[in-house]
C-alpha positions in Angstrom: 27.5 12.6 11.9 24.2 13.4 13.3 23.4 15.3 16.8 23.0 12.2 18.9 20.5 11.7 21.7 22.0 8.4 22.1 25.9 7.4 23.7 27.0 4.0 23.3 26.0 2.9 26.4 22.1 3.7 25.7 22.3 1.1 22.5 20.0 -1.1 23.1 22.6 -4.3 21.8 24.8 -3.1 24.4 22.5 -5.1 26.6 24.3 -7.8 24.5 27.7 -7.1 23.3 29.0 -4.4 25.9 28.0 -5.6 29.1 31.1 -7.2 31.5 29.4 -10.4 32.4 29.3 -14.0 31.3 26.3 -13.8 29.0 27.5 -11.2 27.5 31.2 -12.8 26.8 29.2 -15.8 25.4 27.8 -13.0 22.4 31.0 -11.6 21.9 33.0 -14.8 21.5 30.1 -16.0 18.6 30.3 -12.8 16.7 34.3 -13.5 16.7 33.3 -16.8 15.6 31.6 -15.9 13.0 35.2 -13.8 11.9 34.3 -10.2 13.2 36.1 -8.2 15.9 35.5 -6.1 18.9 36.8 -2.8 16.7 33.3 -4.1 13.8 31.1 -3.7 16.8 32.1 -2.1 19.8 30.0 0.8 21.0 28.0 0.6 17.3 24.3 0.4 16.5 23.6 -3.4 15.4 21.6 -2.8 11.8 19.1 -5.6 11.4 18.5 -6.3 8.2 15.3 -7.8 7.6 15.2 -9.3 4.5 12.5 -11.1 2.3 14.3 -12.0 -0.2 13.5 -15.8 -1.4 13.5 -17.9 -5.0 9.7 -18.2 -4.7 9.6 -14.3 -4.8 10.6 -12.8 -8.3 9.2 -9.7 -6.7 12.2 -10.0 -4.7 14.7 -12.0 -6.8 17.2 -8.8 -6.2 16.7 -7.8 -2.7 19.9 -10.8 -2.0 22.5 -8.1 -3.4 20.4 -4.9 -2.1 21.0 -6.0 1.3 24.8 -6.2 0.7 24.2 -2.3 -0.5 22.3 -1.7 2.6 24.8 -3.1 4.8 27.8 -0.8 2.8 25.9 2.2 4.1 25.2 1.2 7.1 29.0 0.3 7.6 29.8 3.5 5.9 27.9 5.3 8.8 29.3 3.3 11.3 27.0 0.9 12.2 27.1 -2.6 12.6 24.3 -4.4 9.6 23.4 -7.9 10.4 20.9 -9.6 7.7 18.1 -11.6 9.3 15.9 -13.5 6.8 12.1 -13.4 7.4 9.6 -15.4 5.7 8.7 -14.4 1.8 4.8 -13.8 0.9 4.9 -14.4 -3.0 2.0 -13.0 -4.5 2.1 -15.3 -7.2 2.6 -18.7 -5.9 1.6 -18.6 -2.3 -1.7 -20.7 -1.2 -4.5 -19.8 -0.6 -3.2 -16.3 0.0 -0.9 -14.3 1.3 -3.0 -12.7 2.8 -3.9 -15.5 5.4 0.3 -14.9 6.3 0.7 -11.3 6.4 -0.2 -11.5 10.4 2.9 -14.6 10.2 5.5 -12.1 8.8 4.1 -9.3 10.8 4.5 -11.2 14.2 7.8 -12.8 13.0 9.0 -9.2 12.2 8.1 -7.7 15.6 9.3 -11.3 17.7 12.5 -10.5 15.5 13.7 -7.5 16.7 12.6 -7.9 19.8 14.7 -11.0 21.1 17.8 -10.2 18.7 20.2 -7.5 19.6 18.8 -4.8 17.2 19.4 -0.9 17.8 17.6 -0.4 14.7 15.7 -1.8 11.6 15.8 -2.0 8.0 12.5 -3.8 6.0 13.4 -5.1 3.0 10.4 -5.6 0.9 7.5 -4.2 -1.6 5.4 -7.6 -2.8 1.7 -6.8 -1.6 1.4 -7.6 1.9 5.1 -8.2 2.5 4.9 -4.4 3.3 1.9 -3.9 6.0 3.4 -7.0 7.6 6.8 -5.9 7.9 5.5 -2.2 9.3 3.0 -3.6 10.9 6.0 -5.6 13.2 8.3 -2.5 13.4 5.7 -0.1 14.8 4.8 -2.6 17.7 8.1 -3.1 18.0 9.0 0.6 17.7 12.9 0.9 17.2 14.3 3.0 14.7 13.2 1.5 11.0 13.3 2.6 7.5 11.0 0.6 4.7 13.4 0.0 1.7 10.5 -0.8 -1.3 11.5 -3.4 -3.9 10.8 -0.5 -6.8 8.7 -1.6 -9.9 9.8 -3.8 -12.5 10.2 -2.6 -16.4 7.8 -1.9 -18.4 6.0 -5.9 -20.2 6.3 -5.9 -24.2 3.7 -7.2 -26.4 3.8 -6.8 -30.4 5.5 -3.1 -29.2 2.4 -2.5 -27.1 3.3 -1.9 -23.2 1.9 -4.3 -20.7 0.8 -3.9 -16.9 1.1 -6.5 -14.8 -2.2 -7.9 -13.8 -4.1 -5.5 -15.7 -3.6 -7.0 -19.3 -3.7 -10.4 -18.4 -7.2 -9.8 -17.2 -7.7 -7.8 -20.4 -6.1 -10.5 -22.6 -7.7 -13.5 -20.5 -11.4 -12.5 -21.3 -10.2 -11.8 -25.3 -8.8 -15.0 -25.0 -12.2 -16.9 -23.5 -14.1 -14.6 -26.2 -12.0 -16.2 -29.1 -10.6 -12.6 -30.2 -6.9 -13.7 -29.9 -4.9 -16.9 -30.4 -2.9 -19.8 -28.0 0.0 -18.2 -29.9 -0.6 -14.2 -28.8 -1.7 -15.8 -25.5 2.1 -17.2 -24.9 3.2 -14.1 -26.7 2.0 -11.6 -23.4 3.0 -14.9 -20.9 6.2 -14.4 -22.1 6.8 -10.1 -22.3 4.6 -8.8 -19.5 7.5 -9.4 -16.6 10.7 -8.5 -17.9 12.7 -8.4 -15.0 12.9 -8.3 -11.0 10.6 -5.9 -9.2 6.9 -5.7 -8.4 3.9 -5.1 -10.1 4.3 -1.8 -12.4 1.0 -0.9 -12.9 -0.9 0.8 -9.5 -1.0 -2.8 -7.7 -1.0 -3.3 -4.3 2.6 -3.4 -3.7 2.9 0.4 -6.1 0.5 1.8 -3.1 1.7 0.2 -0.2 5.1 1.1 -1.0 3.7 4.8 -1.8 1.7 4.8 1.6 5.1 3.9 3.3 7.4 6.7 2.1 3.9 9.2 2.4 3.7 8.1 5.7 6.9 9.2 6.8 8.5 5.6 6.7 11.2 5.5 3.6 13.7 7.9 1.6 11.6 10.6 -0.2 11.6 9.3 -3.8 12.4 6.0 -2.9 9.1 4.2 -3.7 8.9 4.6 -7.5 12.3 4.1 -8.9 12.7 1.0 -11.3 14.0 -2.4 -9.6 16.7 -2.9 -12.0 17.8 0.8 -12.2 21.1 1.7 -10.7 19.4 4.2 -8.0 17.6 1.7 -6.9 21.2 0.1 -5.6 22.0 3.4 -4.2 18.6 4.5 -2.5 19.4 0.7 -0.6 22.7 2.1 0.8 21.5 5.9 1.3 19.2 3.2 3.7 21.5 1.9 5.5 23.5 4.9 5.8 20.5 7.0 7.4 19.3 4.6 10.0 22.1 4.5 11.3 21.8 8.2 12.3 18.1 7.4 12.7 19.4 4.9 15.8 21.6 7.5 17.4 18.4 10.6 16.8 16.4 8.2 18.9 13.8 8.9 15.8 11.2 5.7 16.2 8.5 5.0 14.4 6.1 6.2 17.2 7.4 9.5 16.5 6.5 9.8 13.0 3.3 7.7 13.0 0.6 9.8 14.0 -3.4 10.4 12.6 -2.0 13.2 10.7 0.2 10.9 9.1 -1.8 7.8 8.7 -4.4 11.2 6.5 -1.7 11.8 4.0 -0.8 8.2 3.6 -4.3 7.7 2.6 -4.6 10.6 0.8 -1.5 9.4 -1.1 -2.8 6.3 -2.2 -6.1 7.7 -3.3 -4.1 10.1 -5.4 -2.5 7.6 -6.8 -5.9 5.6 -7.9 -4.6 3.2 -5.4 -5.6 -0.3 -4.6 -8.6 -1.1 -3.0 -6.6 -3.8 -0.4 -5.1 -0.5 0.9 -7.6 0.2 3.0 -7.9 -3.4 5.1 -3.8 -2.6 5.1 -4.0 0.8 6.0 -6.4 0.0 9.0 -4.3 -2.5 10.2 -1.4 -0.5 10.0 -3.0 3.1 12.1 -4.5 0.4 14.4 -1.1 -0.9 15.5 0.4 2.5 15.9 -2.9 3.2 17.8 -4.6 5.6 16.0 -8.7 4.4 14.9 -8.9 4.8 11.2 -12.6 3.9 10.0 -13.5 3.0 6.5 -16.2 6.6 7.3 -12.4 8.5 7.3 -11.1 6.6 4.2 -14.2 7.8 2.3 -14.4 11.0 3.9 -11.3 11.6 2.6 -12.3 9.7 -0.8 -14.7 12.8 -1.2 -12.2 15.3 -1.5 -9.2 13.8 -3.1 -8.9 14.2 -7.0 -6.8 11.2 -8.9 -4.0 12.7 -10.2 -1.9 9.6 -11.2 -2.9 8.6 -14.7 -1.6 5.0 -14.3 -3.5 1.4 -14.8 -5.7 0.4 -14.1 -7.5 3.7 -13.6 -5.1 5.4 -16.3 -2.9 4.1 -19.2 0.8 4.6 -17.8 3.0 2.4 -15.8 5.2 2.9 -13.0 8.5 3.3 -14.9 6.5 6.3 -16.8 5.7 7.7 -13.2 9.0 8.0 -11.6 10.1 9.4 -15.2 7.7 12.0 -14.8 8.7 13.0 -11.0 7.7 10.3 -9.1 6.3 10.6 -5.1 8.0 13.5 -4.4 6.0 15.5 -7.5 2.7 13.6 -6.9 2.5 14.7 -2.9 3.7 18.3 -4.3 0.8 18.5 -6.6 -1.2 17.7 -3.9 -0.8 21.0 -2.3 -3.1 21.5 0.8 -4.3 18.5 0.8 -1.3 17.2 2.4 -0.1 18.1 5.7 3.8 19.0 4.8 4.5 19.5 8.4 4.3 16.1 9.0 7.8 14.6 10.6 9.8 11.7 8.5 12.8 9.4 8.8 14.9 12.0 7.6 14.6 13.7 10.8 12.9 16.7 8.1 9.1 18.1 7.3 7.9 16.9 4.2 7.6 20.4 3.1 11.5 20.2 3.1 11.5 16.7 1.6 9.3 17.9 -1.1 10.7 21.4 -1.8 12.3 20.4 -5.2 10.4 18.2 -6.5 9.0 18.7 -10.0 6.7 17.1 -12.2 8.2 16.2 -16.0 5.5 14.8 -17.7 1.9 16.4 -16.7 0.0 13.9 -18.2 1.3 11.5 -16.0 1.2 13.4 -13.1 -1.8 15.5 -13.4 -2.3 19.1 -11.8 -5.0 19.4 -9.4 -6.5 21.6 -12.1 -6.4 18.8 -14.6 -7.6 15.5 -12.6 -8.1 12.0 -13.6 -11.2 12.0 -11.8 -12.2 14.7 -9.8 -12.7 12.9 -6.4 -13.3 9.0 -5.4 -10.7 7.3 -6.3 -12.8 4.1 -4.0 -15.5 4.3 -2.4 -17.0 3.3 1.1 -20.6 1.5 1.0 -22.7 1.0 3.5 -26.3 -0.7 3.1 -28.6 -4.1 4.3 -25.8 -6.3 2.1 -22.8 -4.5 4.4 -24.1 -3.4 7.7 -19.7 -3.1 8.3 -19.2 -1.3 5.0 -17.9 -2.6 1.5 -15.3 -1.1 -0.8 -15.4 -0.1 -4.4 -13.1 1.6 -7.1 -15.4 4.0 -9.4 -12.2 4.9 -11.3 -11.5 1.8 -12.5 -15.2 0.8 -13.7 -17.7 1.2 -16.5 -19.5 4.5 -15.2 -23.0 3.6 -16.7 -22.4 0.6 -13.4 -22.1 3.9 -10.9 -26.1 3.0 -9.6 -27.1 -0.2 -11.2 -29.8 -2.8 -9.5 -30.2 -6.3 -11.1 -31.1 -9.9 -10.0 -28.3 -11.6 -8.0 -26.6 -14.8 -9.5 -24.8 -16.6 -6.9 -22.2 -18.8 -6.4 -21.9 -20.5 -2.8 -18.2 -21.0 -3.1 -15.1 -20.4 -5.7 -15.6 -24.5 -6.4 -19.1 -23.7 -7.2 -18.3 -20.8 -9.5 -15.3 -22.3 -11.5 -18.0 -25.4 -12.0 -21.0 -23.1 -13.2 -19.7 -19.8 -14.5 -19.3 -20.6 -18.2 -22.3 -23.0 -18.6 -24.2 -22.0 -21.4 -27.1 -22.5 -19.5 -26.7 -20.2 -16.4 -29.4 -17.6 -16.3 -27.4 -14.7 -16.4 -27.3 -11.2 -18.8 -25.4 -7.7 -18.4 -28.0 -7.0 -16.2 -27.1 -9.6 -13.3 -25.6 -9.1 -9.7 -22.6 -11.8 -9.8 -22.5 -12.7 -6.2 -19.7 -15.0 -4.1 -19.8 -16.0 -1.2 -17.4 -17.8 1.3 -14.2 -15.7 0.1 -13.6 -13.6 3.6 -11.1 -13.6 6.2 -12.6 -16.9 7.8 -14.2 -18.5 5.3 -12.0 -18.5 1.8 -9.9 -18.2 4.6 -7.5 -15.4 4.5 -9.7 -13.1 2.2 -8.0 -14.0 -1.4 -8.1 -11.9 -4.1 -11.0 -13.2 -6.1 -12.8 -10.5 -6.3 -12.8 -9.6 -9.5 -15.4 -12.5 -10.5 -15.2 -13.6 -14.1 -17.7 -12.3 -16.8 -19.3 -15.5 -18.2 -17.9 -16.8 -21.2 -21.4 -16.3 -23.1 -21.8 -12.4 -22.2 -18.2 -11.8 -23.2 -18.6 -13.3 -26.6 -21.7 -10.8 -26.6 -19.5 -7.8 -26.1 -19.6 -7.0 -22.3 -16.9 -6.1 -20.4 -17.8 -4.9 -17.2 -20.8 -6.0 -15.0 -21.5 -5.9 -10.9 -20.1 -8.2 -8.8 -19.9 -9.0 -5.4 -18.0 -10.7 -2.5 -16.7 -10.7 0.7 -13.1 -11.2 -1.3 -10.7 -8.7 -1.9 -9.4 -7.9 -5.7 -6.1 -7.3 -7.0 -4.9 -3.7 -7.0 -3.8 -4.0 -10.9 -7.5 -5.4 -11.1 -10.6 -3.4 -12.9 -14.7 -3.6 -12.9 -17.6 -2.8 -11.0 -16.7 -4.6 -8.1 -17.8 -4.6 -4.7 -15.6 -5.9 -2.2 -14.7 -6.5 1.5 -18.4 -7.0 2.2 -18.9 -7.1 5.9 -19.7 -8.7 7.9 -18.3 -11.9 5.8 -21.0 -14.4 4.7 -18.8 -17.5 6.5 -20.1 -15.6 10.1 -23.5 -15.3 9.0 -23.1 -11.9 7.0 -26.1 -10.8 5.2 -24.4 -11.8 2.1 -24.9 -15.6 3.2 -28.6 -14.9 2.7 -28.4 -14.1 -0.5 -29.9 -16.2 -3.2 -30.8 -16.3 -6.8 -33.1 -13.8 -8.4 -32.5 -11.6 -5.4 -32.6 -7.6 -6.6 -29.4 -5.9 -5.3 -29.0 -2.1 -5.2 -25.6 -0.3 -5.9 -25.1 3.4 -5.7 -22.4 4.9 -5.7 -23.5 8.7 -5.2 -25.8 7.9 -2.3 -22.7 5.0 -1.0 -25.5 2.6 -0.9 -25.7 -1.1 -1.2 -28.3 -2.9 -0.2 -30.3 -6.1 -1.0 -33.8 -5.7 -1.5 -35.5 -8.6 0.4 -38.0 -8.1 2.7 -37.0 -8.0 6.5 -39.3 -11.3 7.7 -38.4 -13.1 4.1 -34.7 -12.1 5.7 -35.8 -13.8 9.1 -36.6 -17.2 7.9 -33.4 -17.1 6.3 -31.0 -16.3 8.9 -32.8 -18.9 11.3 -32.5 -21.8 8.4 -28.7 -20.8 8.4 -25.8 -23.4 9.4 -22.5 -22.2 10.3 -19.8 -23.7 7.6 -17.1 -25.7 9.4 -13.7 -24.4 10.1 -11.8 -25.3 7.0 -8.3 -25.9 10.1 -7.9 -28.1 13.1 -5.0 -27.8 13.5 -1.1 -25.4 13.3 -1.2 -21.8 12.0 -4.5 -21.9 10.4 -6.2 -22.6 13.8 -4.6 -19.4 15.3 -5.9 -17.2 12.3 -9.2 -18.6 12.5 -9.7 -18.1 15.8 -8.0 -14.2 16.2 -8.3 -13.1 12.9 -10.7 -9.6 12.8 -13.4 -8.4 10.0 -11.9 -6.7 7.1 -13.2 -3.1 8.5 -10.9 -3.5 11.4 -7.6 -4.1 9.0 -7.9 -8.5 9.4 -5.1 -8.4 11.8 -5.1 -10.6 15.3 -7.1 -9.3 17.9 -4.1 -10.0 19.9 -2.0 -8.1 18.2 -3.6 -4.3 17.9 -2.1 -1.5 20.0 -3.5 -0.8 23.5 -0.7 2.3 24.1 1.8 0.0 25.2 4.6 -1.4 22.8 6.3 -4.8 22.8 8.5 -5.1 26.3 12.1 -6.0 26.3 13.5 -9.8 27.2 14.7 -10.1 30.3 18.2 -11.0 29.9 19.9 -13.5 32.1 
């Protein structure tokens, strides 16, 4: 057993369960009801458990029996687990985006452990923003928690090629449109590229959110990569349970491990890793709950410096079932060296020097040497420029390099409607040379910022041979996505943005050296513009969507409610009566 901080009388459930009063008789005589006794709970941390396990979440599909292995540990330590559903963000199916819910599961996470007897906290989940939410909850919260990721799912299969989620089906989607492969080959990667439960396996957003988390401090060390359907997997769930449990009676919070050095070697992490470009609207959000300012100026600053050592799509050619082969986390923040601060605290109560201190790399390929980098440094990039007065994001990694400083004549869509409608007409005037632009696809006015990003080539250029071209939106783009493309452009065009003055034939500017990107219209052609311009409508009236349209911040302040950021005070305590 641990060194407690805590006696049994300093649990916060005993507020609940141990207090000699009629409220407190009412508790104890439902928890009987539901077929437990005093001995189960009496003078025990209550465990919540909250899990996002749902059918409209294969991501997730197993997280129903982890939570039973959670709650084994969590009994074995001599705690008292409770399993509280929260609501599921399914990449996959959910409309218009998750994204517009992560705040929802966020705020439902935080409300959650705040008006339910819970000593201490365990986040199940590891689909893209089903992670920010739930930390996003716990650290305004700030009871004990530990992050327990999803893990990867296996490697896809396709004519005994290896698939990556997201990845090749944008790969096999444009050979598809081209006419390079068949309805038949088509169905054939449909069919192998998810195998079984699990998230993502190439460098998606949920692979570097989940990555960010155990960097940050937040989950078992080595817990991030390990395969969803792999036996460890079952028993890094009850190692969980069994060490917050200790984490309850240590008194060891979130605001205790959450810090600016931390929120540097999460972010460090993830570029690293090649990570996903929604990492850093996430990563913001997250630093700005725990009160600490990170700027998209750090993320780059940091960008500079950071080599890519993770050789895994879409910036390399593994997957994530190769990368926990070859060492996982643990070897990939070792690597690191100095770039890391390993004197950072964790939820093992231990440095991650100490966390680290084993760790070993089996496949160097996979996990490069800082002598032997992917790419040397910028992993993404910040831009700045007349198009983004409030910065854009880009991922040089994961693009055609001859793109790096490019400036062509803009070709733009007014809404995703409008580009569906027009992209492929034979008759748009459009070459490899073109600026792609959307508009309309940010935090108000897509809404929620969906993951369009990566605009489709037209049909016509493909069938010419080109793969990669500029685009540009105030969108974001899948983490298992590729291309030259600008993203997060802010301010968003839907608030009068410079990028809702854009129009066709328009020369845009990218370069990525100088971390430029700016439209080259004259300022008083500019003017006459902006003056013609007519806010859109709201696209809600009315329930949740209001709320988000009206609190909902710019992507270079993380997109989470105004309401909800940290002001150095954490959620209060009912008042119990």
């Amino acid at each position: 057993m641990t060194d407690r901080k805590k006696k049994p009388e300093d649990l916060r459930s005993h507020r609940w369960l141990g207090a000699k009063d009629l409220r407190a008789f009412g508790h104890r005589s439902r928890v009987a009801g539901a077929g437990f006794t005093r001995a189960d709970y009496a003078g025990k941390p209550v465990i919540a458990i909250i899990n996002t396990w749902s059918d409209i979440n294969p991501c997730h599909s197993h997280l129903r029996l982890r939570a039973e292995e959670v709650k084994r540990g969590v009994w074995q330590a001599g705690g008292f687990p409770v399993e509280i559903p929260a609501i599921t963000l399914g990449e996959t199916f959910q409309k218009p985006t998750t994204m517009m819910y992560r705040n929802l599961l966020a705020m439902e996470t935080e409300e959650v452990l705040r008006s339910y007897p819970a000593d201490g906290a365990i986040l199940m989940g590891g689909c893209d923003k089903t992670t920010p939410a739930l930390v996003m909850g716990a650290l305004s919260m700030n009871l004990p928690a530990l992050f327990v990721p999803a893990g990867p799912m296996l490697r896809g299969d396709f004519q005994g090629k290896f698939l990556g989620s997201g990845s090749d089906t944008w790969k096999y989607w444009a050979e598809l449109r081209a006419g390079n492969i068949t309805e038949e080959d088509w169905q054939g990667v449909e069919d192998g590229i998810a195998r079984s439960p699990g998230t993502c396996m190439t460098m998606g957003t949920a692979s570097t959110m989940t990555s960010a988390m155990e960097a940050l401090g937040l989950s078992l060390p080595g817990s991030t990569s390990i395969p969803a359907p792999d036996s460890r997997h079952a028993q890094m769930a009850e190692n969980s349970g069994r060490r917050i449990v200790d984490m309850v009676w240590e008194d060891l919070k979130p605001s205790d491990i959450v810090n600016e050095r931390s929120i540097d070697n999460a972010v460090i992490t993830v570029l690293a890793l090649g990570g996903s470009t929604n990492a850093v609207v996430h990563m913001i959000a997250l630093a700005r709950r725990a009160g600490v300012n990170l700027t998209l100026e750090r993320f780059d600053a940091l960008a500079r410096k950071t080599p890519v050592l993770a050789n895994i799509r879409p910036s390399g050619k593994f997957l994530m079932e190769d990368f926990f082969y070859a060492g996982g986390l643990r070897a990939l923040m070792k690597s690191l060296g100095d770039l890391i601060d390993t004197k950072a605290l964790t939820a093992t109560g231990k440095s991650i020097a100490e966390n680290i201190a084993t760790a070993k790399t089996f496949n160097d390929d996979v996990i490069r040497p800082r002598s032997n980098p992917l790419v040397e440094k910028d992993g993404l990039a910040v831009l700045f420029g007349t198009l983004a007065p409030g910065g854009a994001v880009i991922k040089p990694a994961a693009m055609e390099q001859h793109l790096i400083k490019h400036t062509g004549k803009a070709v733009v869509f007014s809404s995703y409607d409008d580009m569906n409608d027009r992209i492929d007409d034979p008759a748009l005037e459009v070459d490899a040379t073109s600026v792609i632009v959307l508009q309309g696809a940010g935090p108000q006015g897509a809404p929620g910022m969906p993951e369009w990003g990566q605009l489709p080539i037209p049909k016509k250029l493909l069938q010419q041979g080109v793969r990669d071209m500029v685009r540009l939106s105030d969108a974001r783009m899948s983490g298992t996505s590729y291309g030259a493309c600008v993203l997060h452009v802010t301010p968003e065009s839907h608030v009068g943005g410079p990028l809702a003055l854009v129009r066709d034939g328009d020369l845009i500017s990218l370069d990525i050296p100088a971390r430029k990107i700016d439209l080259l219209v004259e300022p008083a052609e500019l003017e006459k513009r902006r003056k013609a311009w007519q806010p859109p409508a709201p696209k809600y009236t009315r329930g949740y969507g209001t709320l988000y349209l009206k609190h909902v911040t710019q992507a270079d302040q993380g997109c989470d409610f105004d309401f909800l950021e940290d002001n150095g005070a954490k959620t209060p305590d009912p008042e119990i009566h």
